[in-house]
C-alpha positions as CSV (number, residue, x, y, z in Angstrom):
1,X,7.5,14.6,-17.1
2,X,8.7,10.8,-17.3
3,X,5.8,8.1,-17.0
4,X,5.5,6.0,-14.4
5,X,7.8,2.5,-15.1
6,X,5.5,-0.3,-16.3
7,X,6.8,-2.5,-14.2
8,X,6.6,-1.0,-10.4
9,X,9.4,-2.5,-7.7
10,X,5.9,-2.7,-5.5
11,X,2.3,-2.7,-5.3
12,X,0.8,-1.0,-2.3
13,X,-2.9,-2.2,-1.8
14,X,-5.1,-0.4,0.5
15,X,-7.8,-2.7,1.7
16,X,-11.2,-0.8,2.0
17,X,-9.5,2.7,2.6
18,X,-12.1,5.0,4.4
19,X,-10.0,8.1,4.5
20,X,-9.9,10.5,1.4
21,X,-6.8,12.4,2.4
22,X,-4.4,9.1,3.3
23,X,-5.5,7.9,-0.3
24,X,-4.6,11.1,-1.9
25,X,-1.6,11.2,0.2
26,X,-0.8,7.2,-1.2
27,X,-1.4,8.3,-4.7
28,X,1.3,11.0,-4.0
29,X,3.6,8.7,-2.5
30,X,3.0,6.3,-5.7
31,X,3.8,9.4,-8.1
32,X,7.2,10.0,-6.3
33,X,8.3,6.5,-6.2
34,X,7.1,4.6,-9.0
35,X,5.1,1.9,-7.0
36,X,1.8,1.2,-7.8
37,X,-1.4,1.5,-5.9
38,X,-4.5,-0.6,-5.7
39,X,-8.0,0.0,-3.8
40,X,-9.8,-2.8,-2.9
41,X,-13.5,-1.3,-2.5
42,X,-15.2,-0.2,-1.1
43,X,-13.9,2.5,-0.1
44,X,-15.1,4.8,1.7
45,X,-15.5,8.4,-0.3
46,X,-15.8,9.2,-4.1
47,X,-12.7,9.0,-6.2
48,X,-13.4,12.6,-6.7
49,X,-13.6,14.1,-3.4
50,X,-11.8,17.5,-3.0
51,X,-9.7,15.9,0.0
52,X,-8.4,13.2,-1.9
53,X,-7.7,15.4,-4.8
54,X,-6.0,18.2,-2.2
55,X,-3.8,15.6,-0.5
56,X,-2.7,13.8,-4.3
57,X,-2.0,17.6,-5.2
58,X,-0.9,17.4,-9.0
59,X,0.9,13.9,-8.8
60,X,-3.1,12.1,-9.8
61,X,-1.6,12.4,-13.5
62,X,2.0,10.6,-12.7
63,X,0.8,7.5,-10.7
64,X,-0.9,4.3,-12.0
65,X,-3.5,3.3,-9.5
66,X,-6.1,1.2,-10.0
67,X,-9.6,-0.2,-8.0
68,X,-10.7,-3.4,-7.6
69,X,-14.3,-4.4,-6.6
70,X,-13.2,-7.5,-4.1
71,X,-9.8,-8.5,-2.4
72,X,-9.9,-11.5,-4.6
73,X,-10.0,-9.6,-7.9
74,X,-7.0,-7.4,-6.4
75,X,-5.1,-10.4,-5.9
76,X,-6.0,-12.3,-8.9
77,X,-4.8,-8.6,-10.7
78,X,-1.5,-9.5,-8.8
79,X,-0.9,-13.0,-9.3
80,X,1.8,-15.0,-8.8
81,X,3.3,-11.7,-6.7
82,X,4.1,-12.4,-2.6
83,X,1.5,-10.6,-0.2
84,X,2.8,-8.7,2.8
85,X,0.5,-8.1,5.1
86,X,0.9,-5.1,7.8
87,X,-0.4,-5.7,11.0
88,X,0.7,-4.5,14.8
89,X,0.0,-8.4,15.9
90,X,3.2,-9.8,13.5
91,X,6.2,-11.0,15.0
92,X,8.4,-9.9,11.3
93,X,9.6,-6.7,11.5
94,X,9.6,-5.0,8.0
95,X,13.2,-4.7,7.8
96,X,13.2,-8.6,8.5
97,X,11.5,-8.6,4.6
98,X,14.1,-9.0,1.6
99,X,11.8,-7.3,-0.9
100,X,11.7,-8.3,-4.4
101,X,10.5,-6.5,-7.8
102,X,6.5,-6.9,-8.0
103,X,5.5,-7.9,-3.9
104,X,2.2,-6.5,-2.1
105,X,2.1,-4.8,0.5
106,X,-1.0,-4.8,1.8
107,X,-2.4,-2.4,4.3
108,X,-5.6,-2.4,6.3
109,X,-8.3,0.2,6.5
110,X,-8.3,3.2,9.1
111,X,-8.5,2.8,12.0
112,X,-9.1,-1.1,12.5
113,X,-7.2,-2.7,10.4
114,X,-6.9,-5.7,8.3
115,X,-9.7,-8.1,9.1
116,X,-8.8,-11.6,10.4
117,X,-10.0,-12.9,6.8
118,X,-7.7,-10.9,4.9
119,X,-4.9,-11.4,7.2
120,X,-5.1,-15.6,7.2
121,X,-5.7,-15.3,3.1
122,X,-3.7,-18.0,1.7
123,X,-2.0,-16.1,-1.0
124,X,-0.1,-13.7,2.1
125,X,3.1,-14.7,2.5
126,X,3.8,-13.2,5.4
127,X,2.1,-10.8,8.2
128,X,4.6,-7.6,9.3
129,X,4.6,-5.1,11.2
130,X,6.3,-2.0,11.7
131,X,7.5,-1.5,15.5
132,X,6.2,1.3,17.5
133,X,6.3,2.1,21.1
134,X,4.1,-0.1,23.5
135,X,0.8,1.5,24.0
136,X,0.7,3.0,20.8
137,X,-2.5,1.9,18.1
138,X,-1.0,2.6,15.2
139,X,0.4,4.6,12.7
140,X,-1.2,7.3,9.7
141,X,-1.9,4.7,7.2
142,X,-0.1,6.4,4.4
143,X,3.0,7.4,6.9
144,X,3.2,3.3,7.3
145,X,3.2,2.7,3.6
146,X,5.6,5.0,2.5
147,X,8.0,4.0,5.7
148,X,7.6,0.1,3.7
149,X,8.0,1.6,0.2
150,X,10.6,3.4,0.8
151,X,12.7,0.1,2.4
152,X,11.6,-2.1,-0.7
153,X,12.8,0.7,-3.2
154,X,16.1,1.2,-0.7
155,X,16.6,-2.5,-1.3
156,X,15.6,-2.1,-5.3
157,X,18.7,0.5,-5.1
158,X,16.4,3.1,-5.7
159,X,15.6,1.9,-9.2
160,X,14.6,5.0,-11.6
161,X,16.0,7.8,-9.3
């Protein structure tokens, strides 16, 4: 098997990820499209749970993740790249975003979010969201990263495919 490119059209970070399977299901999603993926802990299992390792089935081997202890120490990892933030409360749509090689897209833990903190960070360039019908919370964290990942590799012209 090829190995992942060195330099990924995306980071996806997941800030403070609580669920084993979404993770598993991110590193997946990483393996298939060459993006990158970042934890910011803590998180909220052990790397090595038998969920996350279920959900990642046998991609763990073809995606580059890393962890980072802070948000700070993710971002500094990541510097000079733009920060997308996903939240329900944007007014940008994520088709509204013209994605360049090397952005962040940042998504908050399940099932509340982003914290305010994270969200008014002055290295995010912009706070997105992805529309959903009224009354609706929110959407599977890893469904909403790869619905992004997929648009910024669309725009990359699938780079690597």
């Amino acid at each position: 098997m090829p190995a992942p490119p060195s330099d990924p059209f995306a980071h996806v970070v997941y800030y403070e990820p609580r669920i084993p399977g979404n993770t598993g299901s991110a590193i997946r999603l990483a393996a298939v499209t060459g993006a990158r993926l970042h934890l910011v802990e803590p998180l909220g299992f052990d790397l090595s749970e038998a969920k996350l390792r279920r959900a990642g089935l046998d991609y763990h081997d073809l995606a580059v993740m890393q962890t980072h202890p802070t948000f700070d120490a993710a971002l500094d990892a990541l510097s000079g790249a733009r920060v997308f933030a996903f939240t329900a409360q944007a007014t940008t749509t994520y088709t509204d975003v013209s994605y360049r090689p090397g952005d962040v897209l940042l998504f908050g833990p399940e099932p509340t979010g982003l914290p305010d903190a994270a969200l008014v960070h002055p290295r995010v360039t912009d706070r997105v969201r992805i529309p959903m019908l009224a009354g609706r919370r929110s959407l599977n964290l890893t469904n909403a990263a790869s619905i992004v990942v997929y648009e910024a590799w669309r725009q990359a012209g699938f780079a690597g495919a």
